[in-house]
C-alpha positions as CSV (number, residue, x, y, z in Angstrom):
1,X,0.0,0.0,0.0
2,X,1.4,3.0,-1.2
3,X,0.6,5.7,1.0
4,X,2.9,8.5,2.3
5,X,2.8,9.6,6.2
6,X,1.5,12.7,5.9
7,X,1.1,15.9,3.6
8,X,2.7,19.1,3.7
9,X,0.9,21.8,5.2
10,X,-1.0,24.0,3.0
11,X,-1.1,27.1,5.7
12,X,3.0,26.3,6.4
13,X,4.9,28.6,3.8
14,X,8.2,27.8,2.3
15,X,11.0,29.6,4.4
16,X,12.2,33.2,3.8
17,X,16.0,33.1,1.7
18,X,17.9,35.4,0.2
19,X,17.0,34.9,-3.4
20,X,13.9,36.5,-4.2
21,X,11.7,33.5,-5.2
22,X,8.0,33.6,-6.5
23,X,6.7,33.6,-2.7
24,X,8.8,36.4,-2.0
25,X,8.1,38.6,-4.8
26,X,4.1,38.0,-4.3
27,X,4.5,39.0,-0.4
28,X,6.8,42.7,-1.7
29,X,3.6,43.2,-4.2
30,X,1.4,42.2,-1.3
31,X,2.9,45.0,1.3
32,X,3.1,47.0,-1.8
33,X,-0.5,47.3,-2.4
34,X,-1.2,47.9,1.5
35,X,-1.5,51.7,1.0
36,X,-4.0,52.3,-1.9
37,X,-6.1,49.3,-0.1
38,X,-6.3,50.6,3.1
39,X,-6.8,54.2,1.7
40,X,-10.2,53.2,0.1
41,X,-10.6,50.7,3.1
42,X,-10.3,53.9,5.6
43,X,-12.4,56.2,3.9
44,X,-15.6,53.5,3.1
45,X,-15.0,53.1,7.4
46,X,-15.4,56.5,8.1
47,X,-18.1,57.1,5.7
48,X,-20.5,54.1,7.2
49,X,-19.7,55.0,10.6
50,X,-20.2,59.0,10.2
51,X,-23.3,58.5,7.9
52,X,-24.9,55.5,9.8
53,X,-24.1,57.3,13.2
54,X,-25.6,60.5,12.1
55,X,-28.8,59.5,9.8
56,X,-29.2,57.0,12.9
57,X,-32.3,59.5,14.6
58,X,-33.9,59.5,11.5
59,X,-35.9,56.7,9.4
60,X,-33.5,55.7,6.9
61,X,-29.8,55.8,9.0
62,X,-30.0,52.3,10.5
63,X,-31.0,50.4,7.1
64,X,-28.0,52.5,5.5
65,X,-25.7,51.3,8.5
66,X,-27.0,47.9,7.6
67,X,-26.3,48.1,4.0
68,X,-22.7,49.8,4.9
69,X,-22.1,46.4,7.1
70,X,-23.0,44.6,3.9
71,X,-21.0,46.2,2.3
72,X,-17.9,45.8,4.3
73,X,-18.6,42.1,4.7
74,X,-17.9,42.6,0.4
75,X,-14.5,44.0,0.8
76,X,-13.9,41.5,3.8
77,X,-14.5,38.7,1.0
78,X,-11.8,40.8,-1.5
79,X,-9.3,41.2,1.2
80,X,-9.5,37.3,2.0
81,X,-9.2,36.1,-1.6
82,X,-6.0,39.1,-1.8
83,X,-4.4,37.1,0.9
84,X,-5.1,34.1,-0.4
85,X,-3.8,34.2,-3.4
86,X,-0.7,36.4,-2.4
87,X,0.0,35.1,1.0
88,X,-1.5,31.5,1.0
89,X,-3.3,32.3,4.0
90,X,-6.4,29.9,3.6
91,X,-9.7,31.4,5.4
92,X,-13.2,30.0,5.7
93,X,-15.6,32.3,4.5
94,X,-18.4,33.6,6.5
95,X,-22.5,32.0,6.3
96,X,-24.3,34.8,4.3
97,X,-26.3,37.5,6.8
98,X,-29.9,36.7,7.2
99,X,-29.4,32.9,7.3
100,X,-32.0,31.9,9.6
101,X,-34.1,35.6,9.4
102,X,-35.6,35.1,5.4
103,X,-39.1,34.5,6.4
104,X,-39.0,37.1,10.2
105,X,-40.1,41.0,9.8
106,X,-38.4,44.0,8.8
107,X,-37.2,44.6,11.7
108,X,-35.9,41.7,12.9
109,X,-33.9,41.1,9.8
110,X,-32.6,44.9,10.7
111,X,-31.6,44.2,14.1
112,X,-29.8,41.2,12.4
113,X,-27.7,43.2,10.0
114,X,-26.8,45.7,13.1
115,X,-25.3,43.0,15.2
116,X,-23.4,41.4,12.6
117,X,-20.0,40.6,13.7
118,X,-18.3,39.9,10.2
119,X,-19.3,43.7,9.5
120,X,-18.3,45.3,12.0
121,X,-15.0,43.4,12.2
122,X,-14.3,43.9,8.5
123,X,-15.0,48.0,9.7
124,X,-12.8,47.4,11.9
125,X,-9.5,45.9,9.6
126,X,-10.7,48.4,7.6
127,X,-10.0,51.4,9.9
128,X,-7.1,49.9,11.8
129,X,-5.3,48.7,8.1
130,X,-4.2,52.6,7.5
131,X,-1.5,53.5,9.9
132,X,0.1,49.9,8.7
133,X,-0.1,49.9,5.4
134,X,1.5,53.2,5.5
135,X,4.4,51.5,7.3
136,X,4.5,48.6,5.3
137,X,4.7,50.6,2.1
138,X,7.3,52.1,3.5
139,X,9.4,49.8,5.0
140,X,8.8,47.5,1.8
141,X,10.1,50.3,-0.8
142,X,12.8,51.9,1.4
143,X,14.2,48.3,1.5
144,X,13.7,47.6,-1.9
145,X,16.8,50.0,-2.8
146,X,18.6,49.7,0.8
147,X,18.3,46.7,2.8
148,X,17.5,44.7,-0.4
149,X,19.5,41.5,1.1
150,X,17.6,41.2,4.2
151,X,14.2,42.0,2.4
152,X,12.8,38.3,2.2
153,X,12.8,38.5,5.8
154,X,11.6,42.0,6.4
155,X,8.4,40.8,3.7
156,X,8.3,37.3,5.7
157,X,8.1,39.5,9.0
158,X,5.3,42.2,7.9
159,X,3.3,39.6,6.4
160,X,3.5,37.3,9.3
161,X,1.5,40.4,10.4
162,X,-0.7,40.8,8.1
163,X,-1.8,37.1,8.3
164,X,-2.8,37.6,11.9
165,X,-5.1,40.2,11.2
166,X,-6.8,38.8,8.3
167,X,-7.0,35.4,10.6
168,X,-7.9,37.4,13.7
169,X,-11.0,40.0,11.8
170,X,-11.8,38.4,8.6
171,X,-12.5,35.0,9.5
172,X,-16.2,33.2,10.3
173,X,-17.2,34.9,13.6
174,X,-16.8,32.0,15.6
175,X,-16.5,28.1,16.7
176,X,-20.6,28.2,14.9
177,X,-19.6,29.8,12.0
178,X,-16.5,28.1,11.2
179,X,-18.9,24.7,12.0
180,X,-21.0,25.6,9.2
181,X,-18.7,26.6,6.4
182,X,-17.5,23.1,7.4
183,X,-20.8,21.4,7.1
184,X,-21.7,23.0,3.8
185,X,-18.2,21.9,2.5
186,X,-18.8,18.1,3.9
187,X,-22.8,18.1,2.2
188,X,-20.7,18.6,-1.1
189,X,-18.5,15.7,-0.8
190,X,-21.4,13.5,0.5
191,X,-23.5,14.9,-2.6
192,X,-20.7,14.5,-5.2
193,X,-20.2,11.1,-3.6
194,X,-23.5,9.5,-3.5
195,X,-23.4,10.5,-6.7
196,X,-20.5,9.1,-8.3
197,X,-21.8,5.5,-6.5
198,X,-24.9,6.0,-8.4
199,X,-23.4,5.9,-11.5
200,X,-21.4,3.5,-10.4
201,X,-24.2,1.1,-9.6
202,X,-25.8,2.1,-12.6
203,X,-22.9,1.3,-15.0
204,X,-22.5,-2.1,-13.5
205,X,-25.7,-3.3,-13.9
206,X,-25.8,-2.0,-17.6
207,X,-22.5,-3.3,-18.3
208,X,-23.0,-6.1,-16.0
209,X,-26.2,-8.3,-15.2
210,X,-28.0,-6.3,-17.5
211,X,-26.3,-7.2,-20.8
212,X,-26.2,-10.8,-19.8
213,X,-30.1,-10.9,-19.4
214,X,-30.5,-9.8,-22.7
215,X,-27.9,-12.5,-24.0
216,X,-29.9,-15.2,-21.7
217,X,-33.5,-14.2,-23.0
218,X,-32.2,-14.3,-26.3
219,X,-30.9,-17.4,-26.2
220,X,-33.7,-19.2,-24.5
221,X,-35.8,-17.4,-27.5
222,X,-33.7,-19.3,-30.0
223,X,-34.0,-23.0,-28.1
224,X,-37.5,-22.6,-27.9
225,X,-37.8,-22.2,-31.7
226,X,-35.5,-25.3,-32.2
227,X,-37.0,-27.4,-29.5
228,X,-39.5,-29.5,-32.2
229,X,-37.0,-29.1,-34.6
230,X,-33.8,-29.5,-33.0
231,X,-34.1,-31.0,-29.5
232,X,-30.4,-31.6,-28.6
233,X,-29.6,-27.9,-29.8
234,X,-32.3,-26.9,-28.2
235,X,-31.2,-28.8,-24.8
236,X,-27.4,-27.7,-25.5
237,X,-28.7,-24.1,-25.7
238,X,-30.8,-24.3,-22.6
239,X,-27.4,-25.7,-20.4
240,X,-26.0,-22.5,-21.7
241,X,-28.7,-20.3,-20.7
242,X,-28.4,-22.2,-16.6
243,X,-25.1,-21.6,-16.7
244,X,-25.4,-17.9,-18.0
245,X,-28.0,-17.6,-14.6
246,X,-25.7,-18.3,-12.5
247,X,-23.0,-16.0,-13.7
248,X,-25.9,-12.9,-13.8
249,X,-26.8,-14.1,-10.2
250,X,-23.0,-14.0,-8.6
251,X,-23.0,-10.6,-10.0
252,X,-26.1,-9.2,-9.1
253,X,-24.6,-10.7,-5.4
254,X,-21.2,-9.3,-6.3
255,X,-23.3,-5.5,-6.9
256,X,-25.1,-6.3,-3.8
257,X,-22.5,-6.7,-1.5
258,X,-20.8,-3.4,-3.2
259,X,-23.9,-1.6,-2.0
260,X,-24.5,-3.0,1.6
261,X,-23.2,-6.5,2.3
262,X,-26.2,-8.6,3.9
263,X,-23.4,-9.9,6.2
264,X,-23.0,-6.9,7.5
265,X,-26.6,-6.4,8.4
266,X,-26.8,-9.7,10.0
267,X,-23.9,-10.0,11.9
268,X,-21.8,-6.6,12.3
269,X,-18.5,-5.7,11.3
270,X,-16.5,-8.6,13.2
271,X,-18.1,-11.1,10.3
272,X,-18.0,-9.0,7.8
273,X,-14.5,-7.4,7.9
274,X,-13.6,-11.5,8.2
275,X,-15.1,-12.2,5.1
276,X,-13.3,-9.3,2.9
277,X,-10.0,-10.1,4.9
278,X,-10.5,-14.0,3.2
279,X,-10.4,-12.4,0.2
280,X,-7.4,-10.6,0.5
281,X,-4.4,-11.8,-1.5
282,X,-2.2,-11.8,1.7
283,X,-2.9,-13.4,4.9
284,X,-5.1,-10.5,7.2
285,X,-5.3,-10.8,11.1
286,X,-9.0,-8.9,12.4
287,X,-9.4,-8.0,15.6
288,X,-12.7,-6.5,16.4
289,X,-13.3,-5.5,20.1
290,X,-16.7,-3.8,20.3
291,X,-19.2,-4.5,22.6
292,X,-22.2,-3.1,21.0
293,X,-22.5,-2.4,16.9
294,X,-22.7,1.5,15.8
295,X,-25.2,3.4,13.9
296,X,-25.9,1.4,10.1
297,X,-24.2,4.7,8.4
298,X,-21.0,4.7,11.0
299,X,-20.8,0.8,10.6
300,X,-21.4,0.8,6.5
301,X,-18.4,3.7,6.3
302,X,-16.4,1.8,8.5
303,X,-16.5,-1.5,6.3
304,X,-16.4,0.2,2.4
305,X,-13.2,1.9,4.4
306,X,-10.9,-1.1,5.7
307,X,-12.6,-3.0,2.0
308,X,-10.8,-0.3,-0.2
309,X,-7.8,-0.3,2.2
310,X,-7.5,-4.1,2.0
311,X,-8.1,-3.9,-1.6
312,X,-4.9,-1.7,-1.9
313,X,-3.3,-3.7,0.0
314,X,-3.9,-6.4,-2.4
315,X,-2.7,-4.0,-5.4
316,X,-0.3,-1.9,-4.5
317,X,1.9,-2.7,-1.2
318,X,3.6,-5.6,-1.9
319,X,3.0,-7.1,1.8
320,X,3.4,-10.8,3.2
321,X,0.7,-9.4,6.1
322,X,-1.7,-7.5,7.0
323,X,-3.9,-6.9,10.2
324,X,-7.2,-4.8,10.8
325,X,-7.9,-3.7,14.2
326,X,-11.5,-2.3,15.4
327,X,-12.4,-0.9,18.7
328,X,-14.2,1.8,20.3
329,X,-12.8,4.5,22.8
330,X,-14.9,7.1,24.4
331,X,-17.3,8.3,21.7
332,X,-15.5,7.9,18.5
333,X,-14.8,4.4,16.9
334,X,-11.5,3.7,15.3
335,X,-9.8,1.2,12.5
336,X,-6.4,0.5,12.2
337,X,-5.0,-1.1,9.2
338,X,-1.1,-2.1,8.9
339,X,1.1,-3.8,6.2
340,X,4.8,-4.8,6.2
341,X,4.5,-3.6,2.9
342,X,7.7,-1.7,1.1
343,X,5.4,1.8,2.4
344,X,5.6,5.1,0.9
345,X,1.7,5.6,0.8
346,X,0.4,8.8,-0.1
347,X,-2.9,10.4,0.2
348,X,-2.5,12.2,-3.6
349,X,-0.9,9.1,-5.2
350,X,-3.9,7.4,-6.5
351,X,-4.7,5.0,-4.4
352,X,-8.4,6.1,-3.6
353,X,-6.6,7.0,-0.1
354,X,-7.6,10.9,-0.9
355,X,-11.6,9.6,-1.4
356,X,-12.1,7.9,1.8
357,X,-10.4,10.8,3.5
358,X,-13.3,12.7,2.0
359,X,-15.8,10.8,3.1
360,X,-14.7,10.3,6.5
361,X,-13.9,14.0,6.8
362,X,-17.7,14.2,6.0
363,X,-19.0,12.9,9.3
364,X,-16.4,14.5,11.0
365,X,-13.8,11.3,11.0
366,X,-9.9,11.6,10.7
367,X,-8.1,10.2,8.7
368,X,-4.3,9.4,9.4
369,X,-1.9,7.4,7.0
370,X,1.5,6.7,8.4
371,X,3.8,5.0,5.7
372,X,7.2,5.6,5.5
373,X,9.4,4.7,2.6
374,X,10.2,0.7,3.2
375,X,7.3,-0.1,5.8
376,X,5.4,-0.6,7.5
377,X,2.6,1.3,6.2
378,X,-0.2,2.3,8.9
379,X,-3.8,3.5,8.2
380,X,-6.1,4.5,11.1
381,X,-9.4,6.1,10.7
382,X,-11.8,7.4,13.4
383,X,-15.3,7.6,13.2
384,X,-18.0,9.0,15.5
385,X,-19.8,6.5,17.4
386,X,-23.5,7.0,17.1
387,X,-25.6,3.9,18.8
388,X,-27.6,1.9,17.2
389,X,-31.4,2.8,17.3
390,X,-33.9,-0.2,18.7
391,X,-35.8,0.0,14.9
392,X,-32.3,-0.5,13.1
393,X,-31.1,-3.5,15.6
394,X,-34.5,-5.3,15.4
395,X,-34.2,-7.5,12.3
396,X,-36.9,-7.0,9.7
């Protein structure tokens, strides 16, 4: 199995050097472009505050203060994808304002947009940004000609700062926020996922049990025109036809167990992750120490996942063993699978390893691949344990 220990860090930058690489010259532009930002960023502050503050007696200040907060939450949005693409500082955007308020009054939806924290926080950068980005301009062209040796680290040093703020003002509001922006990124992956096994399941049964029906009724259609005529053709035909069923049946079971593995209903995961480790082209110790069986989803996740890490396994690791190890601590269920495989796994290397850290990342699992060139290669996954409802554990 093929996987690597871990990933670099996407938010961990490249050090500062002395040669002015590409990171280097895109954090100078960055400080660069400080001043005529915050300039417009200053005066849109003042304005919203000094309109909104004075119109606020009459009848139309507070919906102008509102749309001012609207407004700043835009240039919040410009600001992060500026340091994103400049700095590499990756930030979750905010929930739109209003989530929650569509259907309330007027004025509720007003006292909503007043007490909006990503506003007023992006008011805030915005009026604080001025005094530094006329020392960072500064600083960044006076080095430019003078201290142009040391200016990879002056830029890695005012930019270090800049990255705090747009961490510290321009990000979800809090713990909630950041909790959805997660949760709509996760319904995508479960969308796009349920998805692709659709077609999946489609394709196979075209390709599949499908086509061989159509074969089968076919050729019953011819025996039964040369039964008077031709018995023994006939009878030839029809052995053809029995063994063509059983063929279309082991892979309509084949498809089944894809889907949901009656095993796995019946018995839990002890029996079922025995049955895929028999099939495993190297020997595979289980261990399975739960007491009680999880939630149908939790327990389907946690088989399809040690299936397609056996499965690479099988392919790509080269191993003389294998073992899978199941067991619950606290609330959160975990699998560990390990190979004395030749190692070097990674989670971008094609392997599938980048899907099921997808999907477990989706129901708020971790995923954790430890596989250093040469072996052993180590896998563990962590679920959420969710109990099993009395209707789901009751047999039908």
């Amino acid at each position: 199995m093929t996987m690597s220990p871990s990933l670099p860090d996407p938010d961990r930058l490249p050090p500062a050097r002395f040669a002015l690489d590409r990171w280097t010259w895109r954090e100078i532009a960055y400080l660069l472009a400080n001043l005529p930002v915050a300039v417009v960023g200053f005066v849109y502050t003042v304005a919203v505050i000094g309109v909104g503050a004075g119109l606020s007696v009459t009848v139309i200040g507070l919906p102008l203060l509102v749309g001012g907060l609207q407004g700043a939450r835009l240039l919040g949005g410009l600001e992060r994808r500026r340091a994103r693409w400049m700095l590499g500082v990756r930030v979750e955007e905010p929930s739109p304002l209003g989530r929650g308020h569509r259907d309330q009054g007027f004025f509720v939806r007003l006292w909503a947009g007043l007490k909006d924290p990503v506003g007023w926080r992006a008011l805030l950068y915005g009026f604080i940004r001025l005094p530094w980005g006329v020392l960072t301009f500064a600083v960044t062209l006076v080095s430019l000609f003078v201290l142009w040796p040391v200016l990879p680290f002056i830029a890695r040093g005012l930019t270090t700062v800049d990255r705090a703020m747009v961490r510290g003002l321009l990000s979800p509001s809090d713990e909630l926020e950041r909790r959805i922006a997660e949760l709509e990124s996760d319904r995508g992956v479960v969308v796009d996922t349920a998805a692709a096994d659709l077609r999946r399941i489609e394709r196979d049964l075209h390709d599949g049990a499908q086509a061989r029906l159509v074969a089968l009724a076919m050729g019953l259609g011819l025996a039964k025109e040369k039964l008077t005529d031709d018995p023994e053709a006939a009878a030839r035909m029809v052995d053809e036809a029995h063994g063509e069923i059983k063929v279309a049946l082991q892979e309509l079971r084949d498809l089944a167990r894809g889907i949901h593995p009656a095993v796995l209903t019946d018995r839990g995961l002890d029996a079922a992750l025995s049955a895929i480790a028999s099939r495993c082209t190297v020997p595979v110790k289980v261990s399975v120490g739960l007491r009680g069986r999880p939630a149908e989803a939790i327990e389907g996740i946690a088989y399809f996942t040690v299936s397609e890490l056996l499965q690479n396994v099988s392919k790509h690791s080269g191993a003389r063993s294998a073992s899978v190890e199941v067991w619950r601590s606290g609330d959160r269920l975990l699998l560990q699978v390990t190979d004395d495989g030749g190692g070097g796994a990674r989670l971008d290397g094609g392997s599938g390893l980048a899907g099921l850290a997808e999907r477990l990342d989706a129901v708020d699992g971790v995923f954790v691949v430890d596989s250093p060139e040469g072996g052993p290669t180590t896998v563990t996954a962590e679920l959420p344990w969710r109990d099993r409802t009395v209707a789901a554990a009751r047999p039908a």
